[in-house]
SERO-4910 file (N, C-alpha, C, O; in steps of 0.05 Angstrom, whole numbers):
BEGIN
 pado doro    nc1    nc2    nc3   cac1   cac2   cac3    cc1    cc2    cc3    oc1    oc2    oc3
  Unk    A    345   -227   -278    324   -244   -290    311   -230   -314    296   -211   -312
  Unk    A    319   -243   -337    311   -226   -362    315   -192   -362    301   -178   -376
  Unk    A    332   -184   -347    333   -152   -359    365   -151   -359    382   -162   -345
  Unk    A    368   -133   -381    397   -118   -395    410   -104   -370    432   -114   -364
  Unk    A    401    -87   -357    411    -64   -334    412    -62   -313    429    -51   -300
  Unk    A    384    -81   -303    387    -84   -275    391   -117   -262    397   -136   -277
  Unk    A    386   -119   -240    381   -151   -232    359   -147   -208    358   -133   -188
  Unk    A    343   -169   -221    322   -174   -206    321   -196   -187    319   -217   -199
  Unk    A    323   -198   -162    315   -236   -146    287   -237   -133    278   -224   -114
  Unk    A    279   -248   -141    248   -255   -121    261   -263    -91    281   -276    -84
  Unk    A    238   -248    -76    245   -248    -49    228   -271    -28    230   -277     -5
  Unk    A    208   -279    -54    196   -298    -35    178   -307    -62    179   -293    -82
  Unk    A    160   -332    -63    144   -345    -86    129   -329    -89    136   -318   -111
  Unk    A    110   -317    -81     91   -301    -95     92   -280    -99     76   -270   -115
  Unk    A    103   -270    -91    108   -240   -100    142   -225    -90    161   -240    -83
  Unk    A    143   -199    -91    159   -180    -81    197   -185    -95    207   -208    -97
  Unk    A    207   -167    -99    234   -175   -110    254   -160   -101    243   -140    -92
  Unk    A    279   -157    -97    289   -133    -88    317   -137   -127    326   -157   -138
  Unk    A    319   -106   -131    326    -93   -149    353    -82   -136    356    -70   -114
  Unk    A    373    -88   -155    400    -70   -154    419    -66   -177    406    -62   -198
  Unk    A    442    -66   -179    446    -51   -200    441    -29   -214    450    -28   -237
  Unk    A    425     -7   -202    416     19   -210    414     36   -188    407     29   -166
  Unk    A    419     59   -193    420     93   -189    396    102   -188    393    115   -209
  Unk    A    371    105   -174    352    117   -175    342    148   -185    320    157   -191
  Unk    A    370    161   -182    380    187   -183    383    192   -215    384    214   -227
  Unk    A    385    167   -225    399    176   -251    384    149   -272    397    128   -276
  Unk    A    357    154   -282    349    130   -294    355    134   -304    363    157   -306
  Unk    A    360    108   -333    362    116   -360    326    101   -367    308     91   -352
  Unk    A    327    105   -401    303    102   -409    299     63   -404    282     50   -391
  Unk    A    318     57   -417    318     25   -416    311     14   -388    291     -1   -384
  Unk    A    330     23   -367    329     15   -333    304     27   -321    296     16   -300
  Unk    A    291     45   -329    270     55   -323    244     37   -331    223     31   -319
  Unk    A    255     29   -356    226      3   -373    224    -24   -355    204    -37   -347
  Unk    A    259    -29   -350    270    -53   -339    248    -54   -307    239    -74   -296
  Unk    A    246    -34   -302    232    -30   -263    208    -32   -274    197    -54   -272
  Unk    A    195    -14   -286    168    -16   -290    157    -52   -298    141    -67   -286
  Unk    A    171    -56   -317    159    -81   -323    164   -103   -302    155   -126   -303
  Unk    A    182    -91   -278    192   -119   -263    170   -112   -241    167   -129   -223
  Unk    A    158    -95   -241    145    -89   -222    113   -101   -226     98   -111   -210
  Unk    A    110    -95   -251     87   -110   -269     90   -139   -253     77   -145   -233
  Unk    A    112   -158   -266    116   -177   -253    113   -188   -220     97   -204   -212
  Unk    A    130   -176   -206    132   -172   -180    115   -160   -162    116   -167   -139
  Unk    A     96   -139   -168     85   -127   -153     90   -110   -128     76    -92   -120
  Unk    A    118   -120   -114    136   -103   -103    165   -109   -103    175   -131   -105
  Unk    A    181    -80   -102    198    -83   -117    216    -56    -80    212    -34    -69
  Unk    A    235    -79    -79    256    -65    -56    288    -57    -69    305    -73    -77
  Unk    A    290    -26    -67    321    -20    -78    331    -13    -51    321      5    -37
  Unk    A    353    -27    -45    379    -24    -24    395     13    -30    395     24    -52
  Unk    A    405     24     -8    423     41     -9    414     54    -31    426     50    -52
  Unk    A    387     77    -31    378     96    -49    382    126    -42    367    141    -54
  Unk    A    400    138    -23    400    163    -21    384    190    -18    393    210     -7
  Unk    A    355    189    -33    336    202    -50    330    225    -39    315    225    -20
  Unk    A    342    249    -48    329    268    -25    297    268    -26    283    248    -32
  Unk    A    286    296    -18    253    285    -23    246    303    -60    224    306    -71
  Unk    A    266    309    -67    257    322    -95    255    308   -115    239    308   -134
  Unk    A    290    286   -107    292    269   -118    263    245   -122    254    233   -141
  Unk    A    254    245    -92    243    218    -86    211    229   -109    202    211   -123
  Unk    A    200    253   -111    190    265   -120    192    270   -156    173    265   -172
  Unk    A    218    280   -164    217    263   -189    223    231   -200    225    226   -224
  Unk    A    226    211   -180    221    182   -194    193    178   -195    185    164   -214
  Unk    A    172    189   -175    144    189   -167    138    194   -186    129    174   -199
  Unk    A    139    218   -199    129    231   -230    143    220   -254    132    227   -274
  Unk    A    165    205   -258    172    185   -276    152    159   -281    152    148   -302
  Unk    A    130    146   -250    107    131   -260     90    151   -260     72    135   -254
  Unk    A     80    168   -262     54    182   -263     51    205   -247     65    210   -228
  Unk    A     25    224   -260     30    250   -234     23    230   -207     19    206   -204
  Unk    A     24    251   -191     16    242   -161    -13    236   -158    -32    239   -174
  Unk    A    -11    224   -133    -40    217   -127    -47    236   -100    -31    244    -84
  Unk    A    -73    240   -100    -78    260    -81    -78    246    -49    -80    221    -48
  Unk    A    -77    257    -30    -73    259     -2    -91    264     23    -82    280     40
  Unk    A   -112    254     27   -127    262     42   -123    267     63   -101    256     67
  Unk    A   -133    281     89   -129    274    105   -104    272    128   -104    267    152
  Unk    A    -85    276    111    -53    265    122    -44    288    112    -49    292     89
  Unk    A    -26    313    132    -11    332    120      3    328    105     16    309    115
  Unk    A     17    333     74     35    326     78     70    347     80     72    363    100
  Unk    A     87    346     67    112    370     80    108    395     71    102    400     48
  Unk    A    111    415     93    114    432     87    119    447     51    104    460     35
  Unk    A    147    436     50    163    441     19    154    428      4    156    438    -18
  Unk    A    143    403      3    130    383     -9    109    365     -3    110    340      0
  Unk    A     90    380     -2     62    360     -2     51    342    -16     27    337    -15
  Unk    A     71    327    -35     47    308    -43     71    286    -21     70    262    -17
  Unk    A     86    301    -13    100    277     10     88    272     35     90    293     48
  Unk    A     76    257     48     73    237     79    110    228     89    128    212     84
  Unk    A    102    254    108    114    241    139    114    215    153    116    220    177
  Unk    A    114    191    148    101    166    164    122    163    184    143    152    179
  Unk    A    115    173    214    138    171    228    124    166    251    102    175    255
  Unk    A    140    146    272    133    140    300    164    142    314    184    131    304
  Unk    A    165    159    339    180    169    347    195    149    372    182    133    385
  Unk    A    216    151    374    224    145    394    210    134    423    209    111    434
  Unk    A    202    153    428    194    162    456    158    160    450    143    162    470
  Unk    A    149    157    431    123    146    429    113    129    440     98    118    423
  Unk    A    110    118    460    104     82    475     74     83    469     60    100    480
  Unk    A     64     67    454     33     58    461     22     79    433      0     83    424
  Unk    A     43     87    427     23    106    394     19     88    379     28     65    380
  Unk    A      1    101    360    -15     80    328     15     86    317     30    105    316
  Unk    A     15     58    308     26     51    286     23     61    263     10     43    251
  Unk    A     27     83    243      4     84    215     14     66    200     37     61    195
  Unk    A     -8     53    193     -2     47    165     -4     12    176      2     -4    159
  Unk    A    -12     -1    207     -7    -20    219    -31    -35    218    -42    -39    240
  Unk    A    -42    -46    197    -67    -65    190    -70    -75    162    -67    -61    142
  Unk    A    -73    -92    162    -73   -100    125    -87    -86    112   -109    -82    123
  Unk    A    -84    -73     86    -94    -51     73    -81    -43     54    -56    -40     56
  Unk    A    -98    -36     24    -86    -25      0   -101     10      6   -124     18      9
  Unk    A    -71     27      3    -78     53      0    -98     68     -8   -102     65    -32
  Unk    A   -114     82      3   -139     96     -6   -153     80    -23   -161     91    -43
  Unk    A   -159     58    -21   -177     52    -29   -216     63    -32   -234     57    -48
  Unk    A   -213     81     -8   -242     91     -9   -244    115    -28   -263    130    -32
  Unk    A   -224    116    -38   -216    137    -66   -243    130    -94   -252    108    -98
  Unk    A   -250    153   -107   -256    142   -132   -240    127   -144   -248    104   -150
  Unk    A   -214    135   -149   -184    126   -161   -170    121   -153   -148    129   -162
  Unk    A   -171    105   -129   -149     98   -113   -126    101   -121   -124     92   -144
  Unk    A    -97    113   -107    -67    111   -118    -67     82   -131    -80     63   -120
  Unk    A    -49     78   -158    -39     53   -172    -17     44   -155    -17     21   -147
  Unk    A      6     63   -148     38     70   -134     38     76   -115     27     99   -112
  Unk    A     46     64    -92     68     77    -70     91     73    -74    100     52    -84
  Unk    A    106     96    -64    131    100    -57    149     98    -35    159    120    -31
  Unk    A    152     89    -27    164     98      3    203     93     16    220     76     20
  Unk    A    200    113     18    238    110     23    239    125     58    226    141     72
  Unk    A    263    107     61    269    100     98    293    128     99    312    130     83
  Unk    A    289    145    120    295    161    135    313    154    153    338    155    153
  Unk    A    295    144    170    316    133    199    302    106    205    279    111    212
  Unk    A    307     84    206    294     55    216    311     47    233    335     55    233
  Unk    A    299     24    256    306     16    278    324     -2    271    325    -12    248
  Unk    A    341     -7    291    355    -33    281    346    -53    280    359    -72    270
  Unk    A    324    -56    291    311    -86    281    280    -87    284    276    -81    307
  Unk    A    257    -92    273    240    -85    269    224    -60    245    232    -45    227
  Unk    A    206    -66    255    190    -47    229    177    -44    209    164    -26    198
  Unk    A    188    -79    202    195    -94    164    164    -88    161    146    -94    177
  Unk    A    160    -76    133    140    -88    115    127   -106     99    136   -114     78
  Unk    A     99   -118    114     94   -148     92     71   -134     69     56   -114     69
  Unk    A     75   -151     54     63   -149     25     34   -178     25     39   -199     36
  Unk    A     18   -175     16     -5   -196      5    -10   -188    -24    -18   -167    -34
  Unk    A      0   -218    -39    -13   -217    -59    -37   -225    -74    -41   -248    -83
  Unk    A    -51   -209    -74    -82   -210    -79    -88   -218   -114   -112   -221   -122
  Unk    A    -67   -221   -131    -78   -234   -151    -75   -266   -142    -90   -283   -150
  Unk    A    -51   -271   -120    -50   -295   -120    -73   -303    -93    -75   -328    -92
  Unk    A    -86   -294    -79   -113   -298    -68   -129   -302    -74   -144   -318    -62
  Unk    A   -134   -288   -100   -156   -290   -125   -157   -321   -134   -175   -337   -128
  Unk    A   -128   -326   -154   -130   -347   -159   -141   -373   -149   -155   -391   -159
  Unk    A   -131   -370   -126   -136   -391   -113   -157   -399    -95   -155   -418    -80
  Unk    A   -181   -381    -95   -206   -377    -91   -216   -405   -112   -206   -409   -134
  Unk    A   -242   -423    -97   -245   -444   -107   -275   -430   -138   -283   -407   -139
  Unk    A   -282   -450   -154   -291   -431   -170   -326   -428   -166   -339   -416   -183
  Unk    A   -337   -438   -144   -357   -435   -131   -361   -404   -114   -380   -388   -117
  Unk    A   -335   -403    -96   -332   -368    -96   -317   -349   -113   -313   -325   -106
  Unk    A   -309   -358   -133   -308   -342   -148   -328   -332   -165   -325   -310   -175
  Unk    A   -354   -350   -171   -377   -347   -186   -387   -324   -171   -391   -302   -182
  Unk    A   -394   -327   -137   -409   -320   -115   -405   -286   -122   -423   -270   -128
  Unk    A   -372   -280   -119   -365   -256   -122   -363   -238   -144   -359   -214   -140
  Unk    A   -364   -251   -170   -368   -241   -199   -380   -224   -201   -404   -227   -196
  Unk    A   -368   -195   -210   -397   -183   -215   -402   -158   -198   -409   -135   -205
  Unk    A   -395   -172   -163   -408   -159   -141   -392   -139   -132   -368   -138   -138
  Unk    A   -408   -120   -115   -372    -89   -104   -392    -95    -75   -415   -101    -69
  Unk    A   -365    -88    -62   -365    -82    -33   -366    -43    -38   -362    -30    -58
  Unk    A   -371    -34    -12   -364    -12     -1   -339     -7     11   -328    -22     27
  Unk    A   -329     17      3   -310     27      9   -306     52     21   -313     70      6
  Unk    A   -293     63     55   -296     84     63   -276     93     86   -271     77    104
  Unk    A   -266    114     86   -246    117    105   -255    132    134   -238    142    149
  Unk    A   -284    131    139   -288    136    155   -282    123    187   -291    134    207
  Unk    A   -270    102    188   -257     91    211   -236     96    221   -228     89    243
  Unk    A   -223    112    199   -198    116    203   -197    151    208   -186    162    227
  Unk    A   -214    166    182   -217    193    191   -237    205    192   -243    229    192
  Unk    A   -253    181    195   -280    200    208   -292    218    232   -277    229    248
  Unk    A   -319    220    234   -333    230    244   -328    219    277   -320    232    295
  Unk    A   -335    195    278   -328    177    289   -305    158    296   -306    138    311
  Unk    A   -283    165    283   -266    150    270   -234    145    297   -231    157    318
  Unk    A   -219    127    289   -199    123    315   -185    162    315   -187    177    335
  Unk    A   -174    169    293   -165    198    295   -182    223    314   -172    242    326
  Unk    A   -209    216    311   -222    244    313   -220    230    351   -213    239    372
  Unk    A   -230    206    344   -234    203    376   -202    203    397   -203    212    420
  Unk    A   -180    194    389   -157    199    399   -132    217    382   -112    208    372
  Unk    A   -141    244    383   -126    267    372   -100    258    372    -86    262    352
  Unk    A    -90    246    394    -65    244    407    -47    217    404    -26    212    415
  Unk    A    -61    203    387    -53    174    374    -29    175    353    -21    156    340
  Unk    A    -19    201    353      9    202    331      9    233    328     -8    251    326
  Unk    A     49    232    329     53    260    321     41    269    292     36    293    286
  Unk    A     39    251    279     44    256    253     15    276    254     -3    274    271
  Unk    A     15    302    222    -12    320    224    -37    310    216    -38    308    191
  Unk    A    -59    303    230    -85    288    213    -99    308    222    -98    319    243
  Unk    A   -121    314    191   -144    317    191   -174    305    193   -190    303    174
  Unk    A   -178    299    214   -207    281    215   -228    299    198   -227    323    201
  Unk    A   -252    284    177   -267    302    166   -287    288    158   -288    266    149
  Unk    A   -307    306    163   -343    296    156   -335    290    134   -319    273    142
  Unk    A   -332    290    106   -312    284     88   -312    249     84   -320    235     66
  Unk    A   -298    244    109   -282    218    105   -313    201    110   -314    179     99
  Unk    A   -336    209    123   -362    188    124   -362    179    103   -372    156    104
  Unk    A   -354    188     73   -374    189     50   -363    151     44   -344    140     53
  Unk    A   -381    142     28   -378    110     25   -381    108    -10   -397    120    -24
  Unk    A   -363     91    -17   -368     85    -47   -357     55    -50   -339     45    -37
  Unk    A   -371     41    -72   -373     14    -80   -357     18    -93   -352     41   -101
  Unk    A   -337     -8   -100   -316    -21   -118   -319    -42   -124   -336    -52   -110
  Unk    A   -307    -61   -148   -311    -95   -146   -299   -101   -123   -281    -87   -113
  Unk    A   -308   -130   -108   -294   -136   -102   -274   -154   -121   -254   -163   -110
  Unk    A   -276   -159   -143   -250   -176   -162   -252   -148   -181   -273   -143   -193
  Unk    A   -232   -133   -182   -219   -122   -201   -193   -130   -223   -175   -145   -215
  Unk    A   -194   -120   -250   -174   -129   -270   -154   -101   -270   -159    -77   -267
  Unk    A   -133   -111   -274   -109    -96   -273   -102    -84   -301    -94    -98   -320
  Unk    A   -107    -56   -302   -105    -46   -330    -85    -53   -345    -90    -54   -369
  Unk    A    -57    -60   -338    -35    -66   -350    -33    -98   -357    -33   -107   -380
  Unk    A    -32   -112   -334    -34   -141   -335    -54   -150   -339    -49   -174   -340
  Unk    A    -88   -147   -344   -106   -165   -349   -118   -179   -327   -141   -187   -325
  Unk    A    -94   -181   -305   -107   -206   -287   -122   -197   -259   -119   -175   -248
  Unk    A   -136   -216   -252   -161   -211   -237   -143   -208   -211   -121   -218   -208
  Unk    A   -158   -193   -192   -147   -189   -170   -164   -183   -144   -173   -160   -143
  Unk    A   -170   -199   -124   -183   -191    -97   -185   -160    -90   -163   -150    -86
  Unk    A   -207   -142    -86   -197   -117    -73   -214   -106    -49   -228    -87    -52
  Unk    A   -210   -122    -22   -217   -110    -12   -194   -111     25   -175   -125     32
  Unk    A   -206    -90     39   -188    -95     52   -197    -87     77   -209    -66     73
  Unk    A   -197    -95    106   -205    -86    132   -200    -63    146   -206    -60    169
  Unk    A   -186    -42    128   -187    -24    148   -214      4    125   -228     22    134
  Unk    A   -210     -4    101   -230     11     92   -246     -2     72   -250     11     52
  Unk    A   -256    -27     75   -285    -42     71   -300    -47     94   -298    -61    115
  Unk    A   -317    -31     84   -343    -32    105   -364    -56    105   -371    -68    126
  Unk    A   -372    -60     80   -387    -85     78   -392    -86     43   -378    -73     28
  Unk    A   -411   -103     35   -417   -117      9   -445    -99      2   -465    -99     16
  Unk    A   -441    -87    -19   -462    -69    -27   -489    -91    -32   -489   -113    -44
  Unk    A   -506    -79    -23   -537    -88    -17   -544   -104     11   -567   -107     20
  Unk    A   -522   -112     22   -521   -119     48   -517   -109     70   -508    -87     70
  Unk    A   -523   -124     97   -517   -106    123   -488   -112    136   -474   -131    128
  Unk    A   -482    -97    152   -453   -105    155   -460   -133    165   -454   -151    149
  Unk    A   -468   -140    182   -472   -162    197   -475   -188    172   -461   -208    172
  Unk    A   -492   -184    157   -493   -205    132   -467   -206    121   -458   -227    112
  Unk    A   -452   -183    121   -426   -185    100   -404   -198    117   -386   -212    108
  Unk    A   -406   -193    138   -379   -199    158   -371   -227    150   -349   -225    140
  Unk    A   -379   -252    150   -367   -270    149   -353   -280    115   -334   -295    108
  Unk    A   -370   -264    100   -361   -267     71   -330   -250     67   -312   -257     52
  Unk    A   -331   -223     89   -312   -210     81   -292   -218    104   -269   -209    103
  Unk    A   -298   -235    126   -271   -243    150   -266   -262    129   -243   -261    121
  Unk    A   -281   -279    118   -258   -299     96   -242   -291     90   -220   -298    100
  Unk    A   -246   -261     60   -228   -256     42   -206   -248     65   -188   -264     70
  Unk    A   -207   -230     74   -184   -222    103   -164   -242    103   -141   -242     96
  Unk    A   -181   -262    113   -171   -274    127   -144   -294    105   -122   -303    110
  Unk    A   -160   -295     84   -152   -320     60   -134   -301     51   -112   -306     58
  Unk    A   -135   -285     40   -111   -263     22    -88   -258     43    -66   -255     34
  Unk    A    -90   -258     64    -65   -253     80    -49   -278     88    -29   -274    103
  Unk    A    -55   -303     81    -48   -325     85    -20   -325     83    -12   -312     64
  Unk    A      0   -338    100     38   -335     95     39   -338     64     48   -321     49
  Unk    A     27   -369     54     36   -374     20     31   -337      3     37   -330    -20
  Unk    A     21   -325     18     14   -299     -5     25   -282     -7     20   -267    -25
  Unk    A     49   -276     18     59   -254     21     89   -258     20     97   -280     13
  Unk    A    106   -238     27    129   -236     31    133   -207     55    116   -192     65
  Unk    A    168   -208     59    170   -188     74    197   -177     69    217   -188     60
  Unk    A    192   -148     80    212   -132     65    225   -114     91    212    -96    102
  Unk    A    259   -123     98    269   -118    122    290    -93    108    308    -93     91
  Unk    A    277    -67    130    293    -47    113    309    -38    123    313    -31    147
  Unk    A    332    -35     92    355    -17    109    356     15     96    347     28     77
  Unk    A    377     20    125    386     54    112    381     61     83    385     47     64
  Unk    A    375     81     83    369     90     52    355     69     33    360     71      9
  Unk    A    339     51     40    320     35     25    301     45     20    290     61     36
  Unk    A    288     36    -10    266     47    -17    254     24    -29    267      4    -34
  Unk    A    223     28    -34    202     10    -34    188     20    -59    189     45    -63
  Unk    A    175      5    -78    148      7    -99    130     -2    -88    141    -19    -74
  Unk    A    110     -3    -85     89    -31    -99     68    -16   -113     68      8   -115
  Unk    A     54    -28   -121     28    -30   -142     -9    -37   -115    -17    -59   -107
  Unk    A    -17    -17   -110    -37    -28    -96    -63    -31   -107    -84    -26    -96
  Unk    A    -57    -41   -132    -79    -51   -142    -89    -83   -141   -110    -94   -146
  Unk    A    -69    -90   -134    -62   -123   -135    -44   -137   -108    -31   -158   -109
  Unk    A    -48   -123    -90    -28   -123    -68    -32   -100    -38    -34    -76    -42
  Unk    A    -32   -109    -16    -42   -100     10     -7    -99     27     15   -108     20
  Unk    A    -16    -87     47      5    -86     56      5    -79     87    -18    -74     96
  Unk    A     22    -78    100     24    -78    133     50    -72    148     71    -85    147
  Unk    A     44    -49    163     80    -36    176     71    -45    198     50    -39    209
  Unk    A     95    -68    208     97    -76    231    103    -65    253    126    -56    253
  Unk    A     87    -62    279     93    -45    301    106    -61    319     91    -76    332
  Unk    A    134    -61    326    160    -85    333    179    -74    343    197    -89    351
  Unk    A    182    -43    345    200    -35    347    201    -11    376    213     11    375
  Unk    A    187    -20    397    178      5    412    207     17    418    226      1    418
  Unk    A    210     49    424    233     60    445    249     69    415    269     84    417
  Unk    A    243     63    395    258     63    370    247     80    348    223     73    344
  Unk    A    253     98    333    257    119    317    245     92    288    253     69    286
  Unk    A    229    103    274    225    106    248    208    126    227    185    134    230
  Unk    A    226    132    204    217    161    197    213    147    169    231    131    166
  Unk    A    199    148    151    194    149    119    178    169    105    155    175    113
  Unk    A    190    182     82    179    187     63    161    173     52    166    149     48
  Unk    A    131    186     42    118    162     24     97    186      0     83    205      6
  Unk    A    103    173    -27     90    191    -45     74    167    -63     82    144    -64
  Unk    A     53    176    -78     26    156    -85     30    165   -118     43    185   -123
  Unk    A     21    152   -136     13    162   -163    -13    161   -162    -25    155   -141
  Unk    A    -26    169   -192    -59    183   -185    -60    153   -207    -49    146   -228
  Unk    A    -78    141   -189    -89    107   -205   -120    117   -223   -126    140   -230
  Unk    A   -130    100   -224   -156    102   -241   -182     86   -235   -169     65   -239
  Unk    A   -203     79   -230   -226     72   -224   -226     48   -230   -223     39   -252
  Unk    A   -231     30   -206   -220     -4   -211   -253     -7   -223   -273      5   -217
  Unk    A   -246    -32   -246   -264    -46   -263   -259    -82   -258   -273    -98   -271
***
């Protein structure tokens, strides 16, 4: 669809595409413009049968941008700006990571723009990744709440996840994978909730339930029903798509404009991914 090098199919109406015809291993300059911009478009973008070791997977990361930093989450030994995201076999009853609707670090000053993520070992059936697209949530927000929210930032904080208090600190034992719980993660910072997308212009929903706390000047309790809407409205089927992975598949998206959710479907079953972030910029 409109590109020279590769081929693009939309995987579903509002968003997500899967990409083939290319070598990840071996961009050229053109096929490299060709992804970027389809991604612009698409917002997520699935390549079949990618091989990537993690150096490799490491320089396409740094072909969109340096990295984005890592809180919280070890990451490899040999390569740390890499996440382990793995649930084991023999895990019955562990957290899922990564298993609630949510755009990446968001409680960041600069939240990551990029994830990356390429499949290790996946189950034979289960696991799939869904996508929300949050410019198309936006849109379709009537223009009475759209006025309401103009303007306004919610809070943003990862303290539920690695806090003080948080599911990690309180169940150490909730995943192999290495977490650091940290006084750290209490800290809270405001964002819009409608942010504009530096590249594309267009307005986009940003908030998300596992690290929005509430609507700045408000109590949680006042904010809850304004923010179970958006929840609830941006994750709607018309908004999303899903992305069923195979061996050696790898994944983009953009979480500036887009949430996402690893389905926990697969108990007794092995899944291992690589996942690397680019360093985004201060939503406006």
């Amino acid at each position: 669809m409109g590109s020279e090098t590769i081929q693009v199919r939309p995987i579903a109406g509002t968003l997500g595409a899967e990409v083939s015809g290319v070598d990840l291993t071996s961009l050229g300059n053109q096929a490299f413009s060709e992804i970027h911009q389809a991604l612009l478009d698409h917002q997520v973008l699935y390549f079949g049968d990618q091989p990537l070791d993690d150096d490799q997977l490491e320089e396409l990361t740094q072909r969109f941008g340096p990295f984005g930093v890592t809180p919280y989450v070890e990451g490899l030994p040999d390569h740390p700006d890499i996440i382990e995201v793995r649930k084991d076999a023999d895990e019955v009853g562990a957290l899922n990571f990564g298993g609630r609707w949510h755009s990446d670090f968001s409680f960041q000053e600069a939240p990551p723009s990029l994830t990356l993520l390429s499949a290790r070992t996946i189950p034979e059936a289960g696991g799939d990744t869904l996508y929300a697209d949050m410019y198309g949530a936006y849109d379709a927000l009537s223009d009475g709440m759209k006025a309401l929210l103009e303007g306004q930032r919610a809070v943003h904080s990862a303290k539920r996840s690695y806090g003080t208090q948080g599911r990690f600190t309180k169940n150490p034992n909730a995943t192999r994978m290495t977490v650091h719980p940290s006084k750290e993660a209490d800290k809270e910072l405001p964002h819009p909730i409608v942010r504009t997308h530096p590249d594309t212009g267009r307005k986009a929903l940003y908030i998300n339930a596992v690290y929005t706390v509430r609507l700045e000047g408000m109590t949680d309790a006042e904010s809850a029903p304004i923010l179970n809407f958006l929840y609830d409205h941006s994750t709607r089927p018309e908004f999303t798509c899903r992305i069923r992975w195979g061996e050696k598949g790898l994944a983009i998206w953009d979480n500036r404009c887009t949430q996402h959710y690893a389905l926990n479907d697969y108990h007794g079953h092995a899944r291992i991914m690589h996942r690397t972030t680019c360093a985004g910029d201060k939503p406006y």
